[in-house]
TORKOL-4160 file (C-alpha; in steps of 0.2 Angstrom, whole numbers, padded with zeros to 4 digits, m for minus):
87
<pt num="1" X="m0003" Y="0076" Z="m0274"/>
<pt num="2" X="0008" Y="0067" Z="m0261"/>
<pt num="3" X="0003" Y="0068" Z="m0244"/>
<pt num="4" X="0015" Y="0071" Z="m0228"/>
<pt num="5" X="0006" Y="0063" Z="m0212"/>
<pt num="6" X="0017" Y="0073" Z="m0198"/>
<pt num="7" X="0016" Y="0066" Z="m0180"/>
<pt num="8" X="m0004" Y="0069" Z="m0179"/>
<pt num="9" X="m0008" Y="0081" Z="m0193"/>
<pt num="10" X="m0008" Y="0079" Z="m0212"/>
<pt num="11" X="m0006" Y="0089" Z="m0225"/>
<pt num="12" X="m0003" Y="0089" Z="m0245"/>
<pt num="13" X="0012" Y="0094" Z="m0255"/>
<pt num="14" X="0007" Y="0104" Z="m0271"/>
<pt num="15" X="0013" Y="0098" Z="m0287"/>
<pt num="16" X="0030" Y="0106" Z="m0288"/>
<pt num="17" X="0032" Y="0113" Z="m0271"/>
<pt num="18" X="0047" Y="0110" Z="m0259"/>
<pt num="19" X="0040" Y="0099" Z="m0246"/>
<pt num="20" X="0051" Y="0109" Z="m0231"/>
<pt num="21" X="0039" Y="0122" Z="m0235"/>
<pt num="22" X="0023" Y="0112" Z="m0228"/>
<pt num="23" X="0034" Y="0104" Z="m0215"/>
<pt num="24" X="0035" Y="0119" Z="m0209"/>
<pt num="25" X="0019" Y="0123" Z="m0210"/>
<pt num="26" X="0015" Y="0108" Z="m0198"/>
<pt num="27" X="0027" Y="0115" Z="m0186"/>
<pt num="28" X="0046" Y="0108" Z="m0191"/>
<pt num="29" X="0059" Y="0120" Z="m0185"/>
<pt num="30" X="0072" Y="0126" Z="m0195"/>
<pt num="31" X="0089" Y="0135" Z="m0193"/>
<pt num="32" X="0101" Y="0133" Z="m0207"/>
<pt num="33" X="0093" Y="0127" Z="m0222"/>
<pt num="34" X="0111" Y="0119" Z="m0225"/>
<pt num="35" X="0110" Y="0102" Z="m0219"/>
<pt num="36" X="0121" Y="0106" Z="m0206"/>
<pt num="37" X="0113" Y="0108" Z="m0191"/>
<pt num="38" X="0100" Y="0095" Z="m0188"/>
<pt num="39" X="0085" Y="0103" Z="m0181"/>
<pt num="40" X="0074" Y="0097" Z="m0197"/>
<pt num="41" X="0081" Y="0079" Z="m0191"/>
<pt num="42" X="0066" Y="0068" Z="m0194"/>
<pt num="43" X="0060" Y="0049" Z="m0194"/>
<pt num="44" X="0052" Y="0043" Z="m0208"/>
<pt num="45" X="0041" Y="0028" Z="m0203"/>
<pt num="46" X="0035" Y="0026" Z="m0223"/>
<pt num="47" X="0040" Y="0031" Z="m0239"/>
<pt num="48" X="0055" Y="0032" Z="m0238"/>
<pt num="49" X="0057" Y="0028" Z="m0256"/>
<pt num="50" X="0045" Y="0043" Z="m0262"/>
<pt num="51" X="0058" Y="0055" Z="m0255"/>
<pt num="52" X="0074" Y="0062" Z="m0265"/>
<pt num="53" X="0089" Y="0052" Z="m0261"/>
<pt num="54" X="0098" Y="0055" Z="m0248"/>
<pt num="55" X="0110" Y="0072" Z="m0252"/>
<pt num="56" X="0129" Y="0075" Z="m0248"/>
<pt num="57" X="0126" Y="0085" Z="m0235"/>
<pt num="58" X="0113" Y="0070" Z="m0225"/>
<pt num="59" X="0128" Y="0058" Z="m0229"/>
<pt num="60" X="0141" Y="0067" Z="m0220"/>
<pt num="61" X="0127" Y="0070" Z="m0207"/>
<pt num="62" X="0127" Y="0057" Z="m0193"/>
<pt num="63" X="0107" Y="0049" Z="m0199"/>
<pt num="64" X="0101" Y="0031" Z="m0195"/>
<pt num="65" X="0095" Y="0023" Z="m0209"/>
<pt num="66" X="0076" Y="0028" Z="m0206"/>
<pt num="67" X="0081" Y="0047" Z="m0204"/>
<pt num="68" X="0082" Y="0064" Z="m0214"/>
<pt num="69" X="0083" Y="0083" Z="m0212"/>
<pt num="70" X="0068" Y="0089" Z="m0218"/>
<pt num="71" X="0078" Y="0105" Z="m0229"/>
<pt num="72" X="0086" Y="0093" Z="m0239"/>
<pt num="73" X="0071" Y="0084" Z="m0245"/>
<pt num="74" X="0067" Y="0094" Z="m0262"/>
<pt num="75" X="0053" Y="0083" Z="m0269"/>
<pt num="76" X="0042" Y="0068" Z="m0268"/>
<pt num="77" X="0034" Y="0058" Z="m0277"/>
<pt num="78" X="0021" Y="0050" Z="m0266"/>
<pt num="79" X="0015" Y="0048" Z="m0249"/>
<pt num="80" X="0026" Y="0048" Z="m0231"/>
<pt num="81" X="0024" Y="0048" Z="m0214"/>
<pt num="82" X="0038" Y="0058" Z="m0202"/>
<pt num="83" X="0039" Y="0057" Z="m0184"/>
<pt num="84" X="0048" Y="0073" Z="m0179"/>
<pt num="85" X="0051" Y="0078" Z="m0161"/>
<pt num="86" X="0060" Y="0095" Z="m0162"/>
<pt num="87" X="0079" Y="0096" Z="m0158"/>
């Protein structure tokens, strides 16, 4: 199972499960679910590449390079580790 170190807690993602749903779990805030308002806005520090591309939606978003929202990542497939701060 891929594991999600979050700022100083971590946690497993079940095989098939959405990973918002344990980021939310270790206490990321969400609003829209949309991709739209940025308060899932994360840095990812590692594995980047074990994340689902980057959608449309994080595209039009303004993201550095080593940033996501946290509701458009739908699956993994291997370790990360996120900063996240809260917006």
């Amino acid at each position: 199972m891929p594991k999600i170190k979050f700022n100083d807690k971590d946690a497993e993602v079940a095989e098939g499960e959405n990973p918002y749903d344990t980021f939310e779990k270790l206490g990321m805030e969400f609003s829209c679910f949309n991709g739209i308002c940025g308060t899932c806005k994360m840095k990812v520090n590692k594995g980047m590449e074990n994340i689902n591309p980057k959608t449309e939606e994080e595209n039009e978003f303004p993201l550095d390079d080593d940033e996501r929202l946290g509701c458009q990542c739908s699956r993994l497939k291997g370790d990360i580790e996120v900063e996240y701060e809260g917006w």
